[in-house]
C-alpha positions, 0 to 999 in steps of 0.5 A, spaced: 445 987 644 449 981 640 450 975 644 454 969 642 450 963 641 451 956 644 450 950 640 444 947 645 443 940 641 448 934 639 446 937 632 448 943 633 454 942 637 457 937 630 455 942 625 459 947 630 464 942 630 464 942 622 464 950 622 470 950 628 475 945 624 473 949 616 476 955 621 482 951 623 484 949 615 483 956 615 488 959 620 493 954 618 492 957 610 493 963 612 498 964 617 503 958 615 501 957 606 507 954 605 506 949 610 500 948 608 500 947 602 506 942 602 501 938 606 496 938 601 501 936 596 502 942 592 509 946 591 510 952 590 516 955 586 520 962 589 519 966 582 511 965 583 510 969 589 501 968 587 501 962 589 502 963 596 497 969 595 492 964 594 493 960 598 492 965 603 487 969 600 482 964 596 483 958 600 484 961 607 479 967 605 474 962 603 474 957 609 474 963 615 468 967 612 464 962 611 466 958 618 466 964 622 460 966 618 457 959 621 459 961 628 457 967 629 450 967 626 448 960 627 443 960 622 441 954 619 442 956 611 450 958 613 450 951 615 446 948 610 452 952 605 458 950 610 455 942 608 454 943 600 460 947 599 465 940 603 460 936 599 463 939 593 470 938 595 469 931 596 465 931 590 470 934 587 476 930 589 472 923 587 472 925 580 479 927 581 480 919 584 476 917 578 478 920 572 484 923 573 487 917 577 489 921 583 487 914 587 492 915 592 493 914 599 492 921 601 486 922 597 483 916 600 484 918 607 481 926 606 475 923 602 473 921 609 475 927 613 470 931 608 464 927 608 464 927 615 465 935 615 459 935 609 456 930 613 455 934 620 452 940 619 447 937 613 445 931 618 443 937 624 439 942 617 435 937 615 433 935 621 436 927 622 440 930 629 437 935 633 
């Protein structure tokens, strides 16, 4: 029989930690989108109905399979794809920070908040956090 693992080790715990906040992001985008998306900057127009569809489809769909995936099976590769993919947001958004001169209050405030959330479970799969 299928049993839930629990996180055992500090390592585990934050890269749980990190799973657990993606499926939160995820659960907001997909059950309140316009809010969502007016926190994170974005607007919506009433004639472009697609744009709530991606927020709760792409966005959403993507932070929930992959947190939940994390969760479920615990497995060190999902975790190590949880790590690269918030590395690559805040990747994303540095260049966006740099080249499109998107240095704003915002910006400087989540940067930190994904490399935290790259950071966790990328420290526990490569095994500088037990």
């Amino acid at each position: 029989m299928i049993e839930f693992y629990w996180p055992a080790t500090p390592g585990e715990w934050l890269a749980f930690l990190s799973a657990a906040i993606t499926i939160f992001f995820g659960l907001l985008l997909l059950l309140f989108p316009r809010w969502s998306l007016r926190l994170l900057r974005l607007q919506t127009r009433p004639d472009v109905p697609e744009a709530v569809a991606e927020a709760r489809g792409t966005m959403a769909g993507f932070y929930l399979g992959l947190g939940v995936c994390c969760i479920l099976l615990a497995q060190p590769l999902l975790y190590l794809a949880l790590g690269v993919s918030w590395t690559a947001t805040a990747f994303g958004r540095a260049v966006a920070m740099v080249l499109d001169r998107a240095s704003t209050p915002y910006n400087w405030i989540s940067l930190p908040i994904e490399l935290a959330l790259a950071g966790a479970p990328l420290a526990y799969v490569l095994g500088y956090l037990a």
